[in-house]
N, CA, C and O atoms as a GROMACS GRO file, in nm:
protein
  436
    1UNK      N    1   7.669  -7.361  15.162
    1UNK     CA    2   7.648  -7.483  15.088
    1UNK      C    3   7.780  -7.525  15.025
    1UNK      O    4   7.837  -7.449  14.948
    2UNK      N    5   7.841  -7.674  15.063
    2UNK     CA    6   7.924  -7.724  15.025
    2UNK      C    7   7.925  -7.831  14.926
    2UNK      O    8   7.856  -7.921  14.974
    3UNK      N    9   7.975  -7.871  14.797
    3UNK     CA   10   7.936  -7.979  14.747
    3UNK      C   11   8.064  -8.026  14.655
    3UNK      O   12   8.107  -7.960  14.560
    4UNK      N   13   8.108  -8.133  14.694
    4UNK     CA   14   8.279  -8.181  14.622
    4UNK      C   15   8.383  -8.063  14.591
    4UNK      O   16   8.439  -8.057  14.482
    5UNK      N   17   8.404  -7.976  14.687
    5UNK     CA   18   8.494  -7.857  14.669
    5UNK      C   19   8.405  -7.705  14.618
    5UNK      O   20   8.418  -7.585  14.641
    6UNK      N   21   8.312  -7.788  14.538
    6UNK     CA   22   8.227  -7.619  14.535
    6UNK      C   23   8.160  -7.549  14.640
    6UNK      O   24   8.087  -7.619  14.710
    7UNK      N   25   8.165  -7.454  14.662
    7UNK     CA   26   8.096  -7.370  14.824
    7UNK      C   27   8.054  -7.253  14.712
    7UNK      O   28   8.109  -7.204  14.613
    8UNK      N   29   7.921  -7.235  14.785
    8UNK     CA   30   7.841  -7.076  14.776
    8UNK      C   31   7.759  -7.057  14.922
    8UNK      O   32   7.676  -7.124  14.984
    9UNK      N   33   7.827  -6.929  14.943
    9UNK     CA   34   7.758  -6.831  15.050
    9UNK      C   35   7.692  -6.737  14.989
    9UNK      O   36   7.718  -6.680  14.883
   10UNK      N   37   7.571  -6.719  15.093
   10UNK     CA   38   7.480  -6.554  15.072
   10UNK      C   39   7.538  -6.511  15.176
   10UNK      O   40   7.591  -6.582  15.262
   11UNK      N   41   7.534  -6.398  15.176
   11UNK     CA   42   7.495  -6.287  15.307
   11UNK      C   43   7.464  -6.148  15.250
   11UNK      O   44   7.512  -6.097  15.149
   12UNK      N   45   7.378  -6.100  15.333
   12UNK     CA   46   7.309  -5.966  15.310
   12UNK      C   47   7.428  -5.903  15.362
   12UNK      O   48   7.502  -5.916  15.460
   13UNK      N   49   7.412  -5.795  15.210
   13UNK     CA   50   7.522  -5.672  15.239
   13UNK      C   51   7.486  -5.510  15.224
   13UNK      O   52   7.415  -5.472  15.131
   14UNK      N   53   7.522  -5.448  15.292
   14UNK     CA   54   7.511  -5.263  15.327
   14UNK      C   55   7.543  -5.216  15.226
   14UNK      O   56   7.508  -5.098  15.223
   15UNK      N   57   7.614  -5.256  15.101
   15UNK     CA   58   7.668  -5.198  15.045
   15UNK      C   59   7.603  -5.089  14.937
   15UNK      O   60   7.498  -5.148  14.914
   16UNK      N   61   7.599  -4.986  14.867
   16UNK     CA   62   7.566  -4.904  14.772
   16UNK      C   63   7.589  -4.936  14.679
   16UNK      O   64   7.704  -4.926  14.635
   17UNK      N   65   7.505  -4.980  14.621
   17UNK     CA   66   7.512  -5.060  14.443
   17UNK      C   67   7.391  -5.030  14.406
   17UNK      O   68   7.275  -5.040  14.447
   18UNK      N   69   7.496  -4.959  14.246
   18UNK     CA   70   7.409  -4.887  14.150
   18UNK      C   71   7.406  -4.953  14.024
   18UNK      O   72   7.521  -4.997  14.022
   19UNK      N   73   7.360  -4.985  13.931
   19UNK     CA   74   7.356  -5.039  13.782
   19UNK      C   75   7.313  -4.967  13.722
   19UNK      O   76   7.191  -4.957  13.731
   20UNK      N   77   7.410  -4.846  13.592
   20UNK     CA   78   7.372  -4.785  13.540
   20UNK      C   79   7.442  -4.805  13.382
   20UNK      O   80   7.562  -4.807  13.353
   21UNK      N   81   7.314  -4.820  13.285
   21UNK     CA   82   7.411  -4.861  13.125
   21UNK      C   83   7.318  -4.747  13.070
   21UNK      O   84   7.206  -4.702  13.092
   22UNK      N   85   7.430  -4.725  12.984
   22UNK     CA   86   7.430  -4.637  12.872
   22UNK      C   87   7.357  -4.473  12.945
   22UNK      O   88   7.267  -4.402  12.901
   23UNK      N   89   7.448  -4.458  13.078
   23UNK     CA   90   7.396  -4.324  13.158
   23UNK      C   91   7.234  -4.329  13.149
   23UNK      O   92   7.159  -4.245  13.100
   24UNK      N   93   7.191  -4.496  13.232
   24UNK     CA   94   7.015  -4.490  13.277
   24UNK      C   95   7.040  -4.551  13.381
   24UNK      O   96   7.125  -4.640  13.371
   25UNK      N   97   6.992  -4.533  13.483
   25UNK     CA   98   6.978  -4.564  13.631
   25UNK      C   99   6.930  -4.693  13.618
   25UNK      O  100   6.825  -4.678  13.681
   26UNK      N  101   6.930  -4.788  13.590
   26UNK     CA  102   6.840  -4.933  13.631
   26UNK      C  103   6.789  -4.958  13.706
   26UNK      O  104   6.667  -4.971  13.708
   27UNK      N  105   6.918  -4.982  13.855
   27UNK     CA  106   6.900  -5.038  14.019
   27UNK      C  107   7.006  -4.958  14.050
   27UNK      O  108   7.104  -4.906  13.997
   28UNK      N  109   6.919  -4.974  14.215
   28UNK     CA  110   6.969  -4.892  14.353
   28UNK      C  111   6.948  -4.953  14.435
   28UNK      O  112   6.833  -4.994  14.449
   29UNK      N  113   7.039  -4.984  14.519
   29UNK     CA  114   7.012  -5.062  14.602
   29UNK      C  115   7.110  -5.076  14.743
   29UNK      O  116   7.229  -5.107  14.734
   30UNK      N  117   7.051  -5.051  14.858
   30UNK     CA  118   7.196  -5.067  14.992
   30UNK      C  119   7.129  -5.225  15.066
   30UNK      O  120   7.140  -5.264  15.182
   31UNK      N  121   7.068  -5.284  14.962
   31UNK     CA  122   7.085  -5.413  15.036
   31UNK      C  123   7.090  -5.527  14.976
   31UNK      O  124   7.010  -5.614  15.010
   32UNK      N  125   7.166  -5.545  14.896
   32UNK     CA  126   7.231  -5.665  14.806
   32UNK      C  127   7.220  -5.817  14.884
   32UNK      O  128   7.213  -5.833  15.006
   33UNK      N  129   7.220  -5.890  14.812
   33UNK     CA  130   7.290  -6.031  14.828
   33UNK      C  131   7.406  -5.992  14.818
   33UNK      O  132   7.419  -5.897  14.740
   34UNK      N  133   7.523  -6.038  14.879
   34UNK     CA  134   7.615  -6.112  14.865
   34UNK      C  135   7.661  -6.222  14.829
   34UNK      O  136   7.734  -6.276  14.912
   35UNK      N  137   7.636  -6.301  14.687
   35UNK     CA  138   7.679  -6.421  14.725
   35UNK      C  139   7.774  -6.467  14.634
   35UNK      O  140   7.783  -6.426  14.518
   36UNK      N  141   7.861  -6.570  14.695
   36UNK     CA  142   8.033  -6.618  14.698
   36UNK      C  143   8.055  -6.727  14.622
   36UNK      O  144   8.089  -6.807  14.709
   37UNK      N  145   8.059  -6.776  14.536
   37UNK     CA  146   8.121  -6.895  14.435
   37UNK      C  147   8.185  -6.958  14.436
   37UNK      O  148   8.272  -6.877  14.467
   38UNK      N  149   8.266  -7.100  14.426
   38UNK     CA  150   8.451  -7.108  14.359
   38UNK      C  151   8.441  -7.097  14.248
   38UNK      O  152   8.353  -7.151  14.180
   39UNK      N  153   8.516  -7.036  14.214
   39UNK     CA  154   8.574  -6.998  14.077
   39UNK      C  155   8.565  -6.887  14.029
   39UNK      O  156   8.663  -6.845  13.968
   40UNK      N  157   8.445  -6.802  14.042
   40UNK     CA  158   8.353  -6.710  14.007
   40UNK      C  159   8.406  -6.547  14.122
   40UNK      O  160   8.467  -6.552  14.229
   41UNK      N  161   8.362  -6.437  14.061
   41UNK     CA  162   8.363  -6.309  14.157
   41UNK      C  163   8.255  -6.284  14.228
   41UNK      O  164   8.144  -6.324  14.192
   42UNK      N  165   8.274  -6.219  14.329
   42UNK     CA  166   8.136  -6.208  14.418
   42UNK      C  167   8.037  -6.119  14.353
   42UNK      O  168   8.072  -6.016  14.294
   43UNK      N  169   7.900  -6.162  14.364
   43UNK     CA  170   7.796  -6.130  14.251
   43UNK      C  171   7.686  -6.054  14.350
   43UNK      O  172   7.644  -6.117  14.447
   44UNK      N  173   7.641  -5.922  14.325
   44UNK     CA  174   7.571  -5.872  14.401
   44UNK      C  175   7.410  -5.903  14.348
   44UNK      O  176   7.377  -5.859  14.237
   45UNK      N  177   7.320  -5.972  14.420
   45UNK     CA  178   7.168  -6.011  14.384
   45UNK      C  179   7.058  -5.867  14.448
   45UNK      O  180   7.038  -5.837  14.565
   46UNK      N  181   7.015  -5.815  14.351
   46UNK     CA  182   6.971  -5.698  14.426
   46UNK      C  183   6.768  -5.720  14.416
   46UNK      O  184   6.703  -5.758  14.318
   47UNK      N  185   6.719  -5.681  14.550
   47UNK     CA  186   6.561  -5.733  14.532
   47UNK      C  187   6.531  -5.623  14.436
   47UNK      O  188   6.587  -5.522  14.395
   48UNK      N  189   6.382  -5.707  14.410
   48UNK     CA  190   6.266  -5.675  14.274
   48UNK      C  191   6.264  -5.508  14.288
   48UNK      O  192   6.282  -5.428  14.196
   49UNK      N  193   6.245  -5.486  14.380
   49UNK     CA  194   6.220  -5.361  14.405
   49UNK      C  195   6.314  -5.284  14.474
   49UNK      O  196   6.303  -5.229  14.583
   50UNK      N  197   6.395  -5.288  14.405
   50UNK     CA  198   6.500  -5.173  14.370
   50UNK      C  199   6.616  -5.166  14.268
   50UNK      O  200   6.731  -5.122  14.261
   51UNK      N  201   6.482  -5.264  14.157
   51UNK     CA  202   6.524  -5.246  13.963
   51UNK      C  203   6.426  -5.183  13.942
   51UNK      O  204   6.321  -5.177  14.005
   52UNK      N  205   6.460  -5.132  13.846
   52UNK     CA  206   6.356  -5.078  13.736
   52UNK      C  207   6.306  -5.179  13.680
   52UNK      O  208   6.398  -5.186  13.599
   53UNK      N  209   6.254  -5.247  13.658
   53UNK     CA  210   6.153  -5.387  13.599
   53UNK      C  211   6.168  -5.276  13.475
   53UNK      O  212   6.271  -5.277  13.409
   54UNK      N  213   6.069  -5.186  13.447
   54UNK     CA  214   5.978  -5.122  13.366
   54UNK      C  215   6.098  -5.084  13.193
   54UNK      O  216   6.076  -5.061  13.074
   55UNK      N  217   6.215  -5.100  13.278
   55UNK     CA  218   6.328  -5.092  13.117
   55UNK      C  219   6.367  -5.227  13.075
   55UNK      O  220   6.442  -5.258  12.982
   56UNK      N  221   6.302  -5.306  13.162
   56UNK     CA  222   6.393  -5.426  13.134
   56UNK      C  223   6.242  -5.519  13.064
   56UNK      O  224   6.123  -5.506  13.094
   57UNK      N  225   6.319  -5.626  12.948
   57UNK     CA  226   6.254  -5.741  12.896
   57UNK      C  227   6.272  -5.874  12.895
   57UNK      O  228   6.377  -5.903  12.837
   58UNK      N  229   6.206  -5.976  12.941
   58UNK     CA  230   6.239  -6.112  12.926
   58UNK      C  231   6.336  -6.146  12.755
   58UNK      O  232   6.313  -6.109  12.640
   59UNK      N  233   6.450  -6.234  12.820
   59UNK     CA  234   6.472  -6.281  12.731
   59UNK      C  235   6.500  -6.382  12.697
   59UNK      O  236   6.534  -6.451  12.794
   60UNK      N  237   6.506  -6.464  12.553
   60UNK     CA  238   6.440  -6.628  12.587
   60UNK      C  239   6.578  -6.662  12.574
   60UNK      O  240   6.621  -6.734  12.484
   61UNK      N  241   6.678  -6.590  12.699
   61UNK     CA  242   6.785  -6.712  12.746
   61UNK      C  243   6.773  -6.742  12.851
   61UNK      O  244   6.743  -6.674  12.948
   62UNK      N  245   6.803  -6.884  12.840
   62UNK     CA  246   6.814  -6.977  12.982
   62UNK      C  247   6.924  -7.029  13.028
   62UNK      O  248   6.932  -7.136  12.967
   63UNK      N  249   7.017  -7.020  13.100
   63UNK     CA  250   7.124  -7.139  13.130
   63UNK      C  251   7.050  -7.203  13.265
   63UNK      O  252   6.951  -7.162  13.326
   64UNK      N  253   7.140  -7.324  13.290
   64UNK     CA  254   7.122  -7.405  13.411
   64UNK      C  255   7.250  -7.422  13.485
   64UNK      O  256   7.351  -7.468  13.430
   65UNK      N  257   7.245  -7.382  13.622
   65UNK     CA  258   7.381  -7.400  13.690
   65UNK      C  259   7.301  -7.522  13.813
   65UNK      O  260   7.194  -7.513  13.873
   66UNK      N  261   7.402  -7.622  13.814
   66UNK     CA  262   7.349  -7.745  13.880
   66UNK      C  263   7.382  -7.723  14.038
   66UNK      O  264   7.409  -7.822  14.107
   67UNK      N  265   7.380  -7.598  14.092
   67UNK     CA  266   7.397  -7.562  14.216
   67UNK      C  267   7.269  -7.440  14.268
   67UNK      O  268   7.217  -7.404  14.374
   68UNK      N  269   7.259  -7.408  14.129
   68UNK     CA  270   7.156  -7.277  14.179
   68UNK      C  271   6.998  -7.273  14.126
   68UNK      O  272   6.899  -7.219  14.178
   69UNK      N  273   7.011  -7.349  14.004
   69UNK     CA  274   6.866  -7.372  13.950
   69UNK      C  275   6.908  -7.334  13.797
   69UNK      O  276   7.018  -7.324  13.743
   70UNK      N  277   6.774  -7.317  13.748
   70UNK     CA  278   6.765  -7.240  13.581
   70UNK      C  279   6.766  -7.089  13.620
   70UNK      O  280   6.740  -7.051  13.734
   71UNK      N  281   6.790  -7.025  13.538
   71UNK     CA  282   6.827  -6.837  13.572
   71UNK      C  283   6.795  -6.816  13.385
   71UNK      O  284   6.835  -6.856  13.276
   72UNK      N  285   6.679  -6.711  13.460
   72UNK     CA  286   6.632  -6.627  13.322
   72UNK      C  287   6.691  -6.507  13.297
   72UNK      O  288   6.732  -6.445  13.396
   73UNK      N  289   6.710  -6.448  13.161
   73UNK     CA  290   6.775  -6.351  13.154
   73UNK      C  291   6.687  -6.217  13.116
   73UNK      O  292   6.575  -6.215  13.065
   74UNK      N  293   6.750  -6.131  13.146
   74UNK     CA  294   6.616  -5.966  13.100
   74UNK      C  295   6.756  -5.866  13.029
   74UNK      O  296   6.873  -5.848  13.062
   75UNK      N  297   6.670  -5.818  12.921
   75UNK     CA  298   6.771  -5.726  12.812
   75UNK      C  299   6.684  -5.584  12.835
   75UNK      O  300   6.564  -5.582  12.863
   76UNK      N  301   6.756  -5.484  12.819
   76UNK     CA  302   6.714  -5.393  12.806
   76UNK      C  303   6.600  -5.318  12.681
   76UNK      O  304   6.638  -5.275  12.572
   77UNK      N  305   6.475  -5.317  12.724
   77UNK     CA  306   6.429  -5.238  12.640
   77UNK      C  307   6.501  -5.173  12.481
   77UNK      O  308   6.467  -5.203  12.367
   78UNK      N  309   6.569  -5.112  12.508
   78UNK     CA  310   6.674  -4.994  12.385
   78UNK      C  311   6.802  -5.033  12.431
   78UNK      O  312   6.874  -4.953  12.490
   79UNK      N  313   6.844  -5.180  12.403
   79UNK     CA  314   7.054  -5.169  12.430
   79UNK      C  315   7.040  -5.306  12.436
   79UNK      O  316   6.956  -5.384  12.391
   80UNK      N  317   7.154  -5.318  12.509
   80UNK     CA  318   7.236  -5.448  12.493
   80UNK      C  319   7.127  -5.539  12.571
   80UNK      O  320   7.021  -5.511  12.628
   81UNK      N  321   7.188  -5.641  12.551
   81UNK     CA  322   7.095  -5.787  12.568
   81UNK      C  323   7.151  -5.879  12.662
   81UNK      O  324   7.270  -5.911  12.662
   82UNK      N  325   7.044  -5.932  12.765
   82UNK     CA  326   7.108  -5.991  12.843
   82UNK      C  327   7.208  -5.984  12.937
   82UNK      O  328   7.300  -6.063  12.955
   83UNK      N  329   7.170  -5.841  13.019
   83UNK     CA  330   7.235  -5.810  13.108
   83UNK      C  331   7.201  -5.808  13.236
   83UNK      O  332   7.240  -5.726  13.320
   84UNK      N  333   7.127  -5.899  13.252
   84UNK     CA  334   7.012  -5.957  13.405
   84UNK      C  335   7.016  -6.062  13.413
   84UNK      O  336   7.014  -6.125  13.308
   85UNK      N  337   7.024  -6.144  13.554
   85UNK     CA  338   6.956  -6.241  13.534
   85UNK      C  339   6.902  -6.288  13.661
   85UNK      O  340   6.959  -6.259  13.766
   86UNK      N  341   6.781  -6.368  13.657
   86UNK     CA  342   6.742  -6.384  13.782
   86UNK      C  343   6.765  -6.566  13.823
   86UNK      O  344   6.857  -6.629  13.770
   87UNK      N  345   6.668  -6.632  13.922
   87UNK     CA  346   6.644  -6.728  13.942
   87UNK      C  347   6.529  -6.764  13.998
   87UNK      O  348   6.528  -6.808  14.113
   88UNK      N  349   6.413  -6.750  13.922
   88UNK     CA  350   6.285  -6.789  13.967
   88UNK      C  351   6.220  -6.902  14.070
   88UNK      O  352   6.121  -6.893  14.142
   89UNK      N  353   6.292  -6.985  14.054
   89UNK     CA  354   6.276  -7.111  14.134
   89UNK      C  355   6.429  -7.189  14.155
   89UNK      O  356   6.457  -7.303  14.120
   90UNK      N  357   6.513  -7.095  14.220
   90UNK     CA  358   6.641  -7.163  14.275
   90UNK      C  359   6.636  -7.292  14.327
   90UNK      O  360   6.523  -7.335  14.350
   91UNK      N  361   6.732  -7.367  14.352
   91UNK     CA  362   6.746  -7.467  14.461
   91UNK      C  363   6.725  -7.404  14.574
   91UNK      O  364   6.741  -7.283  14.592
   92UNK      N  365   6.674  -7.521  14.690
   92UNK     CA  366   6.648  -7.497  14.825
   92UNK      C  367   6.751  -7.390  14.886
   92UNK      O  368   6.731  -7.289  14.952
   93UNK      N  369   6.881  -7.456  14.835
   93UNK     CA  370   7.016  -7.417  14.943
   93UNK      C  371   7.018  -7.266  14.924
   93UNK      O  372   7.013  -7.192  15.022
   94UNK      N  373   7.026  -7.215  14.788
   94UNK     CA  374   6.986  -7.081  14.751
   94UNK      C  375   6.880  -6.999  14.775
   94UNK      O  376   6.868  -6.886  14.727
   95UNK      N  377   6.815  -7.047  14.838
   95UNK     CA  378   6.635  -6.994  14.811
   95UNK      C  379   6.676  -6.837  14.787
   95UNK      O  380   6.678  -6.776  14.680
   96UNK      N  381   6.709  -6.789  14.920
   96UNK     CA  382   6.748  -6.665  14.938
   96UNK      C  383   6.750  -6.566  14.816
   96UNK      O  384   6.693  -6.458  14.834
   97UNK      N  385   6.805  -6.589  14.699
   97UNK     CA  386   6.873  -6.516  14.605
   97UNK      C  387   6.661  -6.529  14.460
   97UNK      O  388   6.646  -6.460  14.359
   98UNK      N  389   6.578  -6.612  14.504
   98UNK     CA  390   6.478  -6.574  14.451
   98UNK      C  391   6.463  -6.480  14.369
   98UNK      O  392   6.551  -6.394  14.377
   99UNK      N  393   6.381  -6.462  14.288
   99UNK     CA  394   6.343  -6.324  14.227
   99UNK      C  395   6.494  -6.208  14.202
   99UNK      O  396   6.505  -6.123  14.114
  100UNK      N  397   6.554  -6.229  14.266
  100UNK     CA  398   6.676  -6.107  14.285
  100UNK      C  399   6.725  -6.104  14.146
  100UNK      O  400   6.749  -6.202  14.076
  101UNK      N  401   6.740  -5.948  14.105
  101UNK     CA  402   6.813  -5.962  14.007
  101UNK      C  403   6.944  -5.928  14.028
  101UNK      O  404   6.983  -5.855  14.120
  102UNK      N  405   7.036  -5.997  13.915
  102UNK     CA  406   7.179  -5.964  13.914
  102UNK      C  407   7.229  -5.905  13.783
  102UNK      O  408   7.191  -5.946  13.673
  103UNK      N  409   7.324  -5.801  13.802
  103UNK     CA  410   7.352  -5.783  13.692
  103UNK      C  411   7.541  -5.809  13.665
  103UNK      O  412   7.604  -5.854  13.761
  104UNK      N  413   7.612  -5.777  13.538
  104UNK     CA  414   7.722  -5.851  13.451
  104UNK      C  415   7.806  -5.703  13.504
  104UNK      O  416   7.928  -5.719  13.498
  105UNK      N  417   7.762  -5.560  13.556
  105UNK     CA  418   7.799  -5.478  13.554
  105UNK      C  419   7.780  -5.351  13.678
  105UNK      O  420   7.728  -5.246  13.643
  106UNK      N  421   7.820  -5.366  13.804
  106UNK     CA  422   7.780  -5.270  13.927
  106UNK      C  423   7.857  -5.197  13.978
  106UNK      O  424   7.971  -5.239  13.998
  107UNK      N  425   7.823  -5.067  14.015
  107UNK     CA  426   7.909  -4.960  14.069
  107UNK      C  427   7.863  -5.011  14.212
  107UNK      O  428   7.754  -5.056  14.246
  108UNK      N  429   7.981  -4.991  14.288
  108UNK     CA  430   7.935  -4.979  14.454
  108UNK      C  431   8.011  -4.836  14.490
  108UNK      O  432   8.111  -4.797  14.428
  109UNK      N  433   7.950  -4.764  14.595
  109UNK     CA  434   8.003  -4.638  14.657
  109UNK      C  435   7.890  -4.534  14.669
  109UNK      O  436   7.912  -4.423  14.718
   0.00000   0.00000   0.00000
């Protein structure tokens, strides 16, 4: 998706990505999103099921990015805040990245 110089790509990636805060396993995952920005670093979107939902809590932040949709955020149970975020109802061009959560912080290897 191209739009006045901004481009974002998905692609599904192999890679081994782990999200672990404060030495707790969150997510695991060898099949990420990939997806690509301008401006931005490449952001790994990892499916529902392969977070831990069960540590994580809604939290009542919202931003809006006018390429991807509204994206809700989830804080940890016991720690820091707002270190998730998803996109419940992306734009079309995104669909892909749905439900996926992302997190601010991932080990790959």
């Amino acid at each position: 998706m191209s739009t006045q110089g901004h481009r974002i790509a998905i692609e599904e990636g192999s890679d081994h990505v782990r999200v672990v805060v404060n030495g707790q396993l969150l997510a695991e995952s060898r099949r990420p999103l990939l997806l690509s920005e301008t401006g931005y670093p490449v952001r790994y979107y990892l499916p529902p099921e392969d977070v831990r939902t069960e540590l994580l809590k809604p939290s009542a932040t919202h931003t809006v990015c006018p390429f991807k949709g509204t994206a809700s955020y989830w804080s940890l149970e016991q720690g820091p805040e707002d270190i998730a975020w998803a996109y419940p109802e992306p734009h079309a061009q995104v669909a892909a990245i749905k439900d996926h959560f992302c997190f601010y912080e991932v080990e790959l290897g």
